[in-house]
N, C-alpha and C positions, 0 to 999 in steps of 0.2 A: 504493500500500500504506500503512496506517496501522499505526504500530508503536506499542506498551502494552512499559514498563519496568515492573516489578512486582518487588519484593523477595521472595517469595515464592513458592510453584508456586500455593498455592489462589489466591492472589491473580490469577494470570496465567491463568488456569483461569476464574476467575469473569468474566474479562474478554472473554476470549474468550469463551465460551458465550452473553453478552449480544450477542456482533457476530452468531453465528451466529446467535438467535435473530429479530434484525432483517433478515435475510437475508445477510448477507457470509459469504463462506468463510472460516473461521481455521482456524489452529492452534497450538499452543503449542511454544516451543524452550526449554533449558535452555543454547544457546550459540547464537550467532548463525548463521542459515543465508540466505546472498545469493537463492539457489537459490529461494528458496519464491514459489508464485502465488497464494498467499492474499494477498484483500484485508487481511485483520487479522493480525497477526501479534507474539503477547503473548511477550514472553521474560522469566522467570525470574531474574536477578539473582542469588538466593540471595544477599542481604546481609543480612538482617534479623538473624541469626545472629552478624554481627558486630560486631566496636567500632565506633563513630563513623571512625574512622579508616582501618581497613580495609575497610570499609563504599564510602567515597569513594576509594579506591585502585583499587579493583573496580571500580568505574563508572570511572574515567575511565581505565584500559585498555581498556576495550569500547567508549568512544567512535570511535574509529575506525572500527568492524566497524559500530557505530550508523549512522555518516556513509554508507559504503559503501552499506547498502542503500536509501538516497535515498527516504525516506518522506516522504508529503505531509502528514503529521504526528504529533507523539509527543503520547502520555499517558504521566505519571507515576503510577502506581495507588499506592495508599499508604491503609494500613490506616483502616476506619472510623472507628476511636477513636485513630486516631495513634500509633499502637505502631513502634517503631520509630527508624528515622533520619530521621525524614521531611525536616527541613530543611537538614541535612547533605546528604544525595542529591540534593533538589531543588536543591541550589545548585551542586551538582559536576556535572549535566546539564544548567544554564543556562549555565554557565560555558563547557562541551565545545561546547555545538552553538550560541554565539552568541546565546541570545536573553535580552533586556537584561529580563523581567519572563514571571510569571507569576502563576496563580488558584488556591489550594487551596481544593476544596470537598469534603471527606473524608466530609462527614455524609448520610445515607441518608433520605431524609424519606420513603419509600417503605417503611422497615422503623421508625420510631417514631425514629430518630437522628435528630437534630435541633441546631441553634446557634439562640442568642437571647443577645444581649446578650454576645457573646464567651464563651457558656458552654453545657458540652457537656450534653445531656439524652440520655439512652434510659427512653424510654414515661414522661416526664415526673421521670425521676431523674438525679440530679447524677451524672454519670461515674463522681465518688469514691465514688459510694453504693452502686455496684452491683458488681458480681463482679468488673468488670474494677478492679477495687482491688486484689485478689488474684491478679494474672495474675503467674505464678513467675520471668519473666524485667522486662517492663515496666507495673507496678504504675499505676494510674491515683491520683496521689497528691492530683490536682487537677484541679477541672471547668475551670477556667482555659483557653481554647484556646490561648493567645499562651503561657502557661506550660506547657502540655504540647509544645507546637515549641521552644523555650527563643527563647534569643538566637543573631542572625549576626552578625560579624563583616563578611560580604559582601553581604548582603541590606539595604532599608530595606524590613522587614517594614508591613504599611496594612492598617487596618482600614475598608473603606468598604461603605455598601449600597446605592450608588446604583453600576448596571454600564456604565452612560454613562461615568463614570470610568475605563474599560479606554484607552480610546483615549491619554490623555495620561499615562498611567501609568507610571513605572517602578520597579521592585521585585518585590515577594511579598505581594499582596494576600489576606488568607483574611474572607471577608464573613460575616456570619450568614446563615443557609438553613434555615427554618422550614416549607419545603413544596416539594409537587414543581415548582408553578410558580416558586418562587425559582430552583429549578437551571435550567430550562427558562427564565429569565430573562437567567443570565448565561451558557451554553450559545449561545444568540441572542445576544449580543453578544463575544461572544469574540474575538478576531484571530487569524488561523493564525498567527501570529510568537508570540503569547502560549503561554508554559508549560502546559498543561492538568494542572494533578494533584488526584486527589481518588480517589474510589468509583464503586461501579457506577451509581450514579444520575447522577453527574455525564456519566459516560461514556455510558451510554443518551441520554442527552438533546444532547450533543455528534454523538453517531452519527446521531442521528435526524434534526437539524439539517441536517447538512456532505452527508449520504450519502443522502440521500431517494431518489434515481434510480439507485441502485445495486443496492438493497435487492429480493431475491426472497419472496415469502410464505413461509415456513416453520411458519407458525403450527402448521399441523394436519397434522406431521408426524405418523407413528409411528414405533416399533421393534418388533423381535423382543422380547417379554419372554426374560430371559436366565433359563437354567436353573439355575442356582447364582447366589450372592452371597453376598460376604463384605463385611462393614462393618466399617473401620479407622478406630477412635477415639484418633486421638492427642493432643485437645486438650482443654486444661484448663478450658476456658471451656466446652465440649458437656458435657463429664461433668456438670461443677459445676451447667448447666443444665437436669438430668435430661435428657439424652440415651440412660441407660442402660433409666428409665423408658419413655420413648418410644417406643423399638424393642421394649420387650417388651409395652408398650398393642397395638403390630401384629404380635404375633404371634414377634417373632422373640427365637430364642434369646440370652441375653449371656453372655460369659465374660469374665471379667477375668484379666488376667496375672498367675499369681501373684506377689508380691511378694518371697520367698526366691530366685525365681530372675531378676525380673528385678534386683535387686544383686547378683546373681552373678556368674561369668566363664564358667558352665556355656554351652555350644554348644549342648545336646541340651536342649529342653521335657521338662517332666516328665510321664511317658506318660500318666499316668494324664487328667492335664488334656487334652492334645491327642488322646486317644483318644476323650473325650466333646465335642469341637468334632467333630469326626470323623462320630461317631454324628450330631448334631443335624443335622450339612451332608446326611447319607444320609440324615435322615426328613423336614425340614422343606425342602431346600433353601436355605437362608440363615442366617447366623450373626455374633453380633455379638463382635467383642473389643477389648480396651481396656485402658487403665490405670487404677487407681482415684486418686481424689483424696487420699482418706485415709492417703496412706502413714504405716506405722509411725515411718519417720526421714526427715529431711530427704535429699534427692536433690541431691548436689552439682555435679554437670554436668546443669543444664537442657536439655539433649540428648540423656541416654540413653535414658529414656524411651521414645522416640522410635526409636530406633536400636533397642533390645531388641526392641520392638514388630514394627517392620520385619523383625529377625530369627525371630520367632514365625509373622508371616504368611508368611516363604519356606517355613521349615517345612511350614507347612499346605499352600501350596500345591501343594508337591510330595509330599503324602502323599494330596493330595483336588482332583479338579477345582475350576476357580472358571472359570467366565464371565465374570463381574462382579463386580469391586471398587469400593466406595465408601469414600470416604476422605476423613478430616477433619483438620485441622491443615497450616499450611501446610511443617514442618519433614519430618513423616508424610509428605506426600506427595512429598516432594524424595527424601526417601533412599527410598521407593520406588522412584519412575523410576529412580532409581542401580540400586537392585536387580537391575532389571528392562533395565540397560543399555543404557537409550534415553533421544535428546534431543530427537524430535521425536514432535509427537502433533499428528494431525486431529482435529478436533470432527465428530464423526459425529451429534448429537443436542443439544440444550439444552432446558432446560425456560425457563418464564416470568420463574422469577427469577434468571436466565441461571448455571446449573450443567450444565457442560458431559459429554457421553460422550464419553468422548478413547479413540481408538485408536493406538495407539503404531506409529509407523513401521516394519513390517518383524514386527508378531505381532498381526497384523490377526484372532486367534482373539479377543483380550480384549480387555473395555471396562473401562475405569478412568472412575471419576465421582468427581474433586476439589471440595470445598467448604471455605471458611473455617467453621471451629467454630464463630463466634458466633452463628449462623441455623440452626436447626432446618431438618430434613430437608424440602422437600416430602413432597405423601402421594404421588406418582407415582411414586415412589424406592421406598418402603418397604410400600408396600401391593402383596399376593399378587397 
């Protein structure tokens, strides 16, 4: 079994759905289960949420229950653009399972993310240039990669780009990676004792390597298209980049939350709005909601949002069928599954850019489809 630590649910979600679509069986846990026969098996953390501090308390509780289920090797997932704890975590899971070095390669050269020269690019723009300078929890202040990880205490952080250097290494190497063949570079020379943390790319190319004869074709799968859909935009990063747009170029209705009520303490949507989500879900079959970026006032807990939202879609649900949920933000989709009181989910489906249909353990009626905000929907998703 190959086990993925992911701070996040999209994160553990995107992880999985890339193992499924190379042919492994996954599924996703939000606590560790000994029990599971999936080859992959991406667990959830939910640290990203917290301090630096508690963040590394979290992990190295779960160490144990880590150990226990004797995987033949871990991935650290850890956001594209390094949001997060990323070198906190990675040194508090080097630390737990023994191994004296690892490899961040975060950047996605598959989706225009890219390192050159220790400095981060997306589609040719400085990190700080771009939206995620504006992200309401961790602010991209600097293209810098060595400054966006900060400094360790425990680490002797290395910057090399020759991956021959794996072998005699010790530390937290994060290389520059300007193409898919750079990941598939150091992917091919990796050591299983060595740390793996980074993104989807690094991890396809890892999987594709280690696991060649394990792998079943899946390519040309199908599914049932689902008769309802609702699409949950929790993240500030989709809206910001016209995601609201996007869903209505295909067709589908949007609603935004209103704002009076989500700064409210009200329990009850106000009718009028959820009576015309209602309608749209009865004529068109699918329907979009969200949070707008614009708020009137600053949102003091970076969480409600999120949480409000959550309590919007129980709402609806239990006023309107839903087949299928699509869902963005990695916080979104955590206090979902909460919702929805489940901690384990099979990958019933993955598309290309490995975003997974997860059936939740035990209400095998619904597909939940997890995505990190920053990537646009496929059309497979969102087209009638």
């Amino acid at each position: 079994m190959i086990l993925v630590l992911a701070d996040d649910f999209s994160g553990a979600a995107e992880m999985a759905g890339m193992a499924h679509f190379l042919g492994c069986s996954a599924e996703v846990q939000t606590a560790p289960h000994q029990s599971s026969s999936s080859q992959v098996v991406a667990i959830d953390t939910h640290t990203r949420g917290l301090s630096r501090q508690e963040a590394a308390l979290k992990l190295e509780g779960m160490i144990p229950a880590i150990q226990r289920m004797q995987a033949s090797w871990v991935f650290k997932k850890v956001d594209s653009v390094l949001r997060g704890h990323v070198l906190r975590e990675t040194e508090t899971i080097m630390h737990g399972l023994g191994l004296g070095s690892g490899v961040i390669i975060s950047a996605n050269p598959s989706k225009k993310r890219v390192i050159r020269g220790g400095e981060y690019f997306i589609e040719e723009t400085p990190l700080h240039q771009t939206l995620f300078a504006r992200d309401p929890v961790f602010p991209a202040k600097t293209s810098d990669v060595m400054k966006l990880l900060g400094a360790s205490d425990a680490l002797n952080i290395l910057s090399s780009q020759d991956p021959k250097d794996l072998d005699a290494m010790k530390g937290l190497l994060v290389p520059d990676v300007s193409s898919k063949e750079d990941v598939r570079q150091w992917a091919r020379h990796l050591p299983v004792q060595t740390l793996a943390v980074g993104g989807v790319d690094f991890f396809n190319a890892l999987l594709r390597h280690r696991n060649r004869g394990d792998m079943v074709n899946r390519h040309t799968q199908t599914i049932k298209p689902p008769l309802t859909q609702l699409l949950v935009c929790g993240s500030f990063a989709a809206m910001e980049s016209g995601r609201r747009s996007q869903c209505q170029e295909k067709g589908w209705p949007v609603h935004v939350i209103p704002f009076e009520w989500l700064m409210s303490n009200d329990s009850i949507l106000p009718e009028v709005w959820c009576e015309n989500v209602k309608r749209d879900m009865q004529l068109s079959g699918r329907c979009m909601v969200g949070v707008a970026t614009d708020l009137k006032e600053p949102v003091k807990d970076p969480s409600r949002p999120a949480q409000r939202l959550v309590e919007a879609v129980g709402q609806l649900c239990q006023a309107c069928p839903v087949d299928q949920i699509l869902v963005e933000g990695g916080e979104t989709a955590y206090l979902l599954m909460q919702f929805f009181n489940r901690d384990r989910f099979h990958v019933t489906h993955s598309s290309r850019e490995g975003i997974p249909a997860l059936v939740p353990v035990g209400m095998e009626s619904l597909s939940i489809v997890p995505k990190p905000g920053s990537y646009s929907w496929p059309n497979e998703f969102l087209d009638a």
